[in-house]
N, C-alpha and C positions, 0 to 999 in steps of 0.2 A: 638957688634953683639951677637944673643942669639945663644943656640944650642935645640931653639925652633923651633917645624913643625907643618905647619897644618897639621890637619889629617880632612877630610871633605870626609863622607861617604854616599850614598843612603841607607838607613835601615828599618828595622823594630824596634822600640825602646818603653820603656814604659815613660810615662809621671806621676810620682807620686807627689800628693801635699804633702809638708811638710811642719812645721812650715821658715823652708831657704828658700820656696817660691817653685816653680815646678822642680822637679828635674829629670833627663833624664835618661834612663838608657836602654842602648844597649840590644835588645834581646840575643845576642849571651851572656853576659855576666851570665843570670841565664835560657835562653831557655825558654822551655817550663814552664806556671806557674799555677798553681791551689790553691786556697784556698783565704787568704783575701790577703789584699795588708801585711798588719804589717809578716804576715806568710812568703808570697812571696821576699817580700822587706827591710828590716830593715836592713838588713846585707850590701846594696847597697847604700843608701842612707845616708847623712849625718846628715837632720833635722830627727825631730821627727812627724812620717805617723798621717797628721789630722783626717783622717778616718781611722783606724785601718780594719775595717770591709770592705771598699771598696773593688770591685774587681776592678783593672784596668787592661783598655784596650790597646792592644796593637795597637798601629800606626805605617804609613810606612809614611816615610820621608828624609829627609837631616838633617842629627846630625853632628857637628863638636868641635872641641878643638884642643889647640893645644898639643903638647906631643913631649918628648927629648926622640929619639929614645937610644934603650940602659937602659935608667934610667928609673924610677918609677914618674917623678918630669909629671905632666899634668897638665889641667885646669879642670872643671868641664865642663859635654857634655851639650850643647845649642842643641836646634830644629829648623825649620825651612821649610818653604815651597819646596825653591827653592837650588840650588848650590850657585847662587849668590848671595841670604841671609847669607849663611853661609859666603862667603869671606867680603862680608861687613861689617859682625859681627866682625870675628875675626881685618878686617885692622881696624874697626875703635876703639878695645878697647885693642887690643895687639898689635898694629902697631908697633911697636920700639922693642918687644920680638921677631917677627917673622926674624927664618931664612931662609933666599930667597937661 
């Protein structure tokens, strides 16, 4: 058994391309943003911003990962349409991680 949680949230969240592919990133974690993405972003994000100069936008959706409450140990945040997107995500590629 892990001492892994979903956490599957309604948000506002940004979606930045990087060289790791699209990576997600909670409004509440840098708020409001101004300037390019590489300005806004770099500090958030793992890959390296393919558009430096982009502005991106913000989106409202369903973000999830799982996360050890207490600890720093998480996943990376995923997107999604719907709630049930996100639990089908997480069971179908963390399934044996997750603590019910």
């Amino acid at each position: 058994m892990s001492f892994m949680q979903k956490q599957v949230l309604k948000s506002l969240y940004f979606a930045v391309e990087t060289d790791c592919g699209t990576e997600v990133v909670p409004h509440y974690v840098i708020g409001r943003t101004c300037g390019t993405a590489a300005e806004a972003f770099a500090d958030y994000v793992e890959g390296e911003i393919l558009d430096p100069e982009e502005v991106v936008e913000c989106r409202e959706g369903w973000i999830c990962r799982l996360s050890a409450p207490g600890y720093m140990d998480c996943t990376d945040w995923s997107a999604f349409d719907t709630e049930d997107e996100c639990h089908e995500y997480l069971d179908e590629f963390y399934g044996e991680e997750i603590d019910d």
